[in-house]
C-alpha positions as CSV (number, residue, x, y, z in Angstrom):
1,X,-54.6,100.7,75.7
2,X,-50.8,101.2,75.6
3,X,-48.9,97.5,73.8
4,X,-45.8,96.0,75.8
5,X,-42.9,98.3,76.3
6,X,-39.5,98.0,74.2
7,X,-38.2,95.9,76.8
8,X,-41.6,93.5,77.1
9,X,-41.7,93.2,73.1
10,X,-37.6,92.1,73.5
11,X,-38.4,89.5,76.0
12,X,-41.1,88.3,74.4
13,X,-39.0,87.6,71.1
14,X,-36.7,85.8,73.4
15,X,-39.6,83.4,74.8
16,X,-40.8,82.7,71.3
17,X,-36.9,82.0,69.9
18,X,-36.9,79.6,72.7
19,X,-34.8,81.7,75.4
20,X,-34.3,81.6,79.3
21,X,-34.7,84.4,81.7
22,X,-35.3,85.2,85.3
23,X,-38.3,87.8,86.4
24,X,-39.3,88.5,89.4
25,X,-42.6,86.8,90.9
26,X,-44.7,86.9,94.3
27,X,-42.1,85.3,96.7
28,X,-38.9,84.9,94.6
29,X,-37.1,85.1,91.4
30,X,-38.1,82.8,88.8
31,X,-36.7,81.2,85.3
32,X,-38.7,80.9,82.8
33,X,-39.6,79.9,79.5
34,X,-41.9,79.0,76.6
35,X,-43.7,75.5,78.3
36,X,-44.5,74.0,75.5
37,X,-40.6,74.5,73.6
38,X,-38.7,71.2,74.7
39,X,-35.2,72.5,73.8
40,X,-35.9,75.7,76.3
41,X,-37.4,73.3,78.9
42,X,-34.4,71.1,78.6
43,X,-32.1,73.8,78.7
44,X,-33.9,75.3,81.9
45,X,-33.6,71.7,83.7
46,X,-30.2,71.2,82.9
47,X,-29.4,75.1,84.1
48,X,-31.2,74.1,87.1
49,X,-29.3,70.4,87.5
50,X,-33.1,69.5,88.3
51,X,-34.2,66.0,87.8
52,X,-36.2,65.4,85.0
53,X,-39.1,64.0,86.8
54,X,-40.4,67.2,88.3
55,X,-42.3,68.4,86.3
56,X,-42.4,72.4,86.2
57,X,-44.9,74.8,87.5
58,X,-46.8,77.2,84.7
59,X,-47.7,80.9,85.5
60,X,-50.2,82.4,83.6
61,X,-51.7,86.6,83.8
62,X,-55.3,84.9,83.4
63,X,-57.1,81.5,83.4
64,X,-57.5,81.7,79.3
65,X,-53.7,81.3,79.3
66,X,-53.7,78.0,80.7
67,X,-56.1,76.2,77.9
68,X,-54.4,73.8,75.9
69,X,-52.6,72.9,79.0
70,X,-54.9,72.1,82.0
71,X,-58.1,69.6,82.2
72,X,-60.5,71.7,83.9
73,X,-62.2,69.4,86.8
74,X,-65.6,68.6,86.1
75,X,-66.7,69.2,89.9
76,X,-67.7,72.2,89.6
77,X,-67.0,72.5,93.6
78,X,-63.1,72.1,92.4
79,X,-63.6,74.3,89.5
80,X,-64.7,77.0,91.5
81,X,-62.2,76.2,94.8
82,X,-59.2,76.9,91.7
83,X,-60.6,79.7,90.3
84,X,-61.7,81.8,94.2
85,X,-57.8,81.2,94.5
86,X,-56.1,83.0,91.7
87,X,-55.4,85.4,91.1
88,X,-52.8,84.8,94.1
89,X,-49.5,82.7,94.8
90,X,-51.6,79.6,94.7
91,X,-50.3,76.8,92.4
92,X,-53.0,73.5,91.6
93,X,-52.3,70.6,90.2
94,X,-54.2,69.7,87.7
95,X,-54.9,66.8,85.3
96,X,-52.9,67.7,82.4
97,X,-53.6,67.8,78.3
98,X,-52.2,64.9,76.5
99,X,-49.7,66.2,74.2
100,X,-47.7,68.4,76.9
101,X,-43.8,67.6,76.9
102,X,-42.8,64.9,79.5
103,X,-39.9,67.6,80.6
104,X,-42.9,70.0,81.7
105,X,-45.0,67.6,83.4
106,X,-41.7,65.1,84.8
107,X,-43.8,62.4,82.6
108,X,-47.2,62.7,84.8
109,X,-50.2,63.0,83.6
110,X,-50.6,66.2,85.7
111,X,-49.5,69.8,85.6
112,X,-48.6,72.5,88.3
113,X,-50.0,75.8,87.6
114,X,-51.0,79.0,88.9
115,X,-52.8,82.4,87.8
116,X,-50.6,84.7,89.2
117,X,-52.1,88.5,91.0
118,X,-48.2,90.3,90.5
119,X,-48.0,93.0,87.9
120,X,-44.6,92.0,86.6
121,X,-45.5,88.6,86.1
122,X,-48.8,89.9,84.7
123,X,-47.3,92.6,82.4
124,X,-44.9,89.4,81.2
125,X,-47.2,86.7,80.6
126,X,-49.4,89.1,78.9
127,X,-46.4,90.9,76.2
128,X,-45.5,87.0,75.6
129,X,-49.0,85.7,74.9
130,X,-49.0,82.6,76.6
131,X,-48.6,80.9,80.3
132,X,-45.0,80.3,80.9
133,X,-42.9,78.2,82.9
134,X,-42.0,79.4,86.5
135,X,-39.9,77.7,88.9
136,X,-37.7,79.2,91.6
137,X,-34.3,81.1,90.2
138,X,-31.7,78.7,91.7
139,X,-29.6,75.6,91.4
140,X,-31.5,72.6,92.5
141,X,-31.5,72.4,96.7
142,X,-30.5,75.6,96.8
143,X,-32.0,78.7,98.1
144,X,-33.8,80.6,95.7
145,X,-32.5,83.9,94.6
146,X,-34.5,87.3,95.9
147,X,-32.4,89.6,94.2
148,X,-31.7,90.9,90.6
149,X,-27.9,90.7,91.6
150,X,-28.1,86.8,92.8
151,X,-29.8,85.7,89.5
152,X,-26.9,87.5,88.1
153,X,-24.3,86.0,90.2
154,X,-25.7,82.5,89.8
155,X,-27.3,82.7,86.1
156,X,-25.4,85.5,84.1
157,X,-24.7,84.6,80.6
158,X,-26.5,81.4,80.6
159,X,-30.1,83.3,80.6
160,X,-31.1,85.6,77.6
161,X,-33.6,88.0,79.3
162,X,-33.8,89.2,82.9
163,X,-36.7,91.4,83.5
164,X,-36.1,93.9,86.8
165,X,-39.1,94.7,89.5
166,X,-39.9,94.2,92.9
167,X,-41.3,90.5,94.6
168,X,-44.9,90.2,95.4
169,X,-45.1,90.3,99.3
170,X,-44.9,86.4,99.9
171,X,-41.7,85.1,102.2
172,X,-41.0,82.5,99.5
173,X,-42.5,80.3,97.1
174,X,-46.4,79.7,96.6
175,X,-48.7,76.9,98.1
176,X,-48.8,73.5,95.9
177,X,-52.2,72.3,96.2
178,X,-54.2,69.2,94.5
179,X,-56.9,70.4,92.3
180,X,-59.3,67.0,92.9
181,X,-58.8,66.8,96.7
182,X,-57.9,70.7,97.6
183,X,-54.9,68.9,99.8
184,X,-52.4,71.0,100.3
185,X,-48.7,69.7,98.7
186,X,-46.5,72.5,99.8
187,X,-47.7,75.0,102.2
188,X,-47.1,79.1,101.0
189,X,-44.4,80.8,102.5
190,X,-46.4,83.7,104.1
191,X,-46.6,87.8,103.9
């Protein structure tokens, strides 16, 4: 099997020198970064003006991705309503591992995350060897951007990567559900 391509293995020096970028993802454009790197998570927040105490969603190519991050429930039930989900543009939240950066989890003891089924994201994830962070390419209570050109116009210079490539077929961004409960937090967008 072929490696990541010149512009994957470029990227993914970027994630692991602590850099910002947009890519596209199932619904919208997201930024993105290494999670667990608290100078590119405050970077990303303050790019964003987003409030500290949000917390950040985590996209991952495949469950494996997200150890070291998540508790697994022990319900088996929940376990297996997580895992029938994904992969799809359904984030959980999930009891989160002790030692993760309060500016990833807005100082919670949980943690948003999602195994995503969209090949860029996928391809991404996968070239960078790890989950990283995903929330919608805009400027807090804004609209999120849909187009290369908008992350451009609203980003530019201030992100170090950009990788091109069509959204998923969602309307917008991905259902928010609770991993103990199965409520749902935010619902999706749609097709």
């Amino acid at each position: 099997m072929a490696g990541p391509s010149p512009r994957l293995r470029r990227i993914r020096d970027q994630v692991l020198a602590g850099g910002l970028g947009a890519y596209p993802t199932e619904g919208v454009y997201g930024l993105g970064c290494d999670p667990l790197n608290e100078d590119a998570l405050a970077r990303l927040i303050a790019l964003k003006g987003r409030g500290t105490e949000k917390g950040l969603i985590v996209i991952a190519a495949h469950p494996g991705q997200l150890e070291g991050l998540v508790e697994w429930p022990n319900d088996p039930a929940a376990r297996s309503a997580i895992l029938a989900s994904w992969p799809g543009p359904v984030t959980w939240v999930m009891p989160a591992a002790p030692t993760l950066p309060a500016l990833l989890t807005g100082g919670r003891d949980t943690i948003a995350v999602r195994v995503t089924a969209h090949r860029p994201v996928i391809e991404l994830c996968t070239a960078a060897g790890m989950a990283l962070v995903s929330t919608s390419a805009n400027a807090s209570g804004r609209p999120a951007c849909r187009r290369p050109w908008q992350v451009q116009r609203h980003f530019g210079r201030r992100l170090d990567w950009q990788l091109p490539g069509p959204l998923g077929g969602q309307r917008g961004p991905s259902e928010i559900r609770e991993a103990g409960t199965g409520r749902i937090l935010r619902p999706a967008a749609g097709p």
